[in-house]
N, C-alpha and C positions, 0 to 999 in steps of 0.2 A: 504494500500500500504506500503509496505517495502522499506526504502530507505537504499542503501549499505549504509553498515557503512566505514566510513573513519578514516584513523589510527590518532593518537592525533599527531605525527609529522609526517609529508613529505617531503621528500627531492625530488623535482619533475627536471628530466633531466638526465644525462646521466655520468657514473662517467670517459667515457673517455673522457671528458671535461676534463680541470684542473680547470676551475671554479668550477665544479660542484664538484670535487674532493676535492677542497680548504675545502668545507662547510662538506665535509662528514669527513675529517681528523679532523674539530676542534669534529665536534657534538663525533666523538671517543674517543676524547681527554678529554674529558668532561661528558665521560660514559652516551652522550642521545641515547636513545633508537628512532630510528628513523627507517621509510619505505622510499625505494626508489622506487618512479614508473619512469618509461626510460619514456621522452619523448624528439625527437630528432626533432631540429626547422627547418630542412631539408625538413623533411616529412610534407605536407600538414596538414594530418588531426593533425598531434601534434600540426602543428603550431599555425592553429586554435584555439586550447586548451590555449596552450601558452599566444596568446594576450586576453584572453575574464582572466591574471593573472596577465600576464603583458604588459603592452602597446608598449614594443620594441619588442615581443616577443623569448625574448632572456633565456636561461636556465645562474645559477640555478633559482627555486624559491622554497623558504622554506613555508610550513603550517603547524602554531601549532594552533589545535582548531579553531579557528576567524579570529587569524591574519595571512595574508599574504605578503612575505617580496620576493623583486627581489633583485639580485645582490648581488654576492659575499663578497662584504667588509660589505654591510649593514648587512646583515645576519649574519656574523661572528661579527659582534659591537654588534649585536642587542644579541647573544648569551654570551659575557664576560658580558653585561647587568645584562643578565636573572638568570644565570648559572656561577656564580664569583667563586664558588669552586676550579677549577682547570683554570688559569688564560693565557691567550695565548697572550696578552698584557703585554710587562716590566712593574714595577711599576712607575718610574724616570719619571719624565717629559722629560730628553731628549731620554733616552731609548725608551717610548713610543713614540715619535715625529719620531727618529730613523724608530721605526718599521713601523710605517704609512708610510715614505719614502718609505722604501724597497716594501712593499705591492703597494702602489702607482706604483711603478716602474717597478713590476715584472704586474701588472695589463695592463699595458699600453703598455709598451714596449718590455718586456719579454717575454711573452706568447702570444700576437698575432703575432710576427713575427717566433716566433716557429708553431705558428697553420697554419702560411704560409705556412712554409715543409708539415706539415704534413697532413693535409687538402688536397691540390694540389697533394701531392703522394699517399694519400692513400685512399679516400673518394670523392674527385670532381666526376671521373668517376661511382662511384656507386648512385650518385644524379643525374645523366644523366649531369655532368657539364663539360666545357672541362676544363682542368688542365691547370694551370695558371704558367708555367714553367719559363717566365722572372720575375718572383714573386718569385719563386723557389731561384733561382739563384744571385738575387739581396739580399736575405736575409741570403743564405748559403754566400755569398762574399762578402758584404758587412753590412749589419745589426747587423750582427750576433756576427761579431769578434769584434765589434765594444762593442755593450753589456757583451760580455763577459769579454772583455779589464777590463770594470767597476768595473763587481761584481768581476775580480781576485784580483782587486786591492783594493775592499771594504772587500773582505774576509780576506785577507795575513792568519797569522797563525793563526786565531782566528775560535773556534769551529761553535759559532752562528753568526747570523749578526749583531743583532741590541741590545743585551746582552749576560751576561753569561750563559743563558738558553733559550731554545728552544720555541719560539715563532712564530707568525703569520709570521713575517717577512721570516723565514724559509719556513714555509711551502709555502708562497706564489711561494718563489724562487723555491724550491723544485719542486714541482707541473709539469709543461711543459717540464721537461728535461726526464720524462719516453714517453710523445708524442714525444721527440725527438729520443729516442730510438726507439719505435714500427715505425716510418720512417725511420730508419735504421740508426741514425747517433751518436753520441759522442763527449765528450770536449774532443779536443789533451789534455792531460794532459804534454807534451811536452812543450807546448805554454800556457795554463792556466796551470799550476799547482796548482797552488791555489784553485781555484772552481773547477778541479778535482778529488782533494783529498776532497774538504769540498762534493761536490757530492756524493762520495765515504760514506762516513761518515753520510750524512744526510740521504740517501737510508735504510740506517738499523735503522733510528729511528723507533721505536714499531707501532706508528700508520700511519705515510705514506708507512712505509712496507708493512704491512696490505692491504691499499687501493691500491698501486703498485700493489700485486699481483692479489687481483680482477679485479684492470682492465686490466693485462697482460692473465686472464683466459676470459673475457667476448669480447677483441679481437679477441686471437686466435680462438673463436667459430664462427668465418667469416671472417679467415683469413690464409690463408695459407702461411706466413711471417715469413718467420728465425730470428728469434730476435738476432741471434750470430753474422749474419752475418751485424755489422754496419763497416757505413763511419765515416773517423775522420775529423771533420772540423778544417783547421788550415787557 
């Protein structure tokens, strides 16, 4: 009997996740050669897959050879660990403590009430679910400006958040604001200007570029959605 062979890394879920996104920006950043296989925790049979990996059955989950790691931050630790080369943690003790904030923050608070928008407008109804519009509307009017208020005022003119270069911290923040886009919406830069313009700026780093544009090409392949056409949240 032949048993498929299985690639030495997996990135197993789906990169319009920003979680699943987060893990595939370091593994680029860090030149590992890795496989994505889609599995979406929506779907039954994935799901099943899911928990017999991880027991919340939640995406990503990373496999190198043996080991198998759930969750974004783990996975990204587990990787500055493995693969110290090109470094996605400050080296400072407060810089690093810094970034684990920011990451904390953007995990927590950042991105799930983004995946509120964007979930409820643009996927509820394709899971047979109905859309959860005062979820919608509570996070466009209240959550939302409220988080934003934060990072304009942790960003001010400073290029990174949590040092002088480009780290985890970034990308975590980075990550959710392209699922705010494919829902059609925008930072007033009017009102934030600050994480407007760091927005603006952090979009064209090399490697969330990259992942931005795959998963702007792996939507529109079931989506018939104007990406031109966003709303400004003010």
């Amino acid at each position: 009997m032949i048993l498929p062979t299985i690639p030495a890394k997996t990135l197993y879920g789906s990169i319009i996740s920003p979680y699943v996104r987060k893990v595939a920006i370091v593994l680029d950043f860090k030149h590992i050669a890795y496989t994505v296989q889609v599995l979406v925790p929506f779907i039954e049979k994935d799901r099943e897959k899911l928990l017999q990996m991880n027991p919340l059955g939640k995406i990503p989950v990373y496999q190198e050879n043996g080991l198998m790691l759930s969750d974004s931050s783990v996975i990204c630790a587990y990787l500055e660990k493995k693969y110290p080369d090109s470094l996605i943690y400050p080296a400072t003790p407060e810089e690093y403590a810094a970034c684990l904030w920011y990451e904390e923050y953007a995990d927590s608070q950042l991105i799930p009430t983004i995946l509120t928008v964007a979930f409820n407008l643009l996927f509820a109804e394709r899971f047979n679910l109905a859309p959860d519009m005062d979820a919608v509307k509570s996070a466009l009017d209240n959550k939302l400006p409220q988080i934003f208020n934060y990072l304009d005022h942790e960003i001010g003119n400073k290029k990174y958040f949590a040092s002088d270069h480009f780290s985890l911290a970034d990308i975590s923040i980075a990550v959710p604001f392209l699922n705010f886009e494919i829902a059609g919406y925008r930072v007033d830069s009017k009102k934030w200007n600050n994480l407007s313009r760091y927005l603006d700026e952090i979009s064209n780093e090399q490697y969330i570029a990259k992942e931005n544009t795959l998963t702007r090409e792996s939507f529109k392949k079931g989506s018939s959605l104007h990406l031109t056409q966003l709303k400004i949240v003010n």
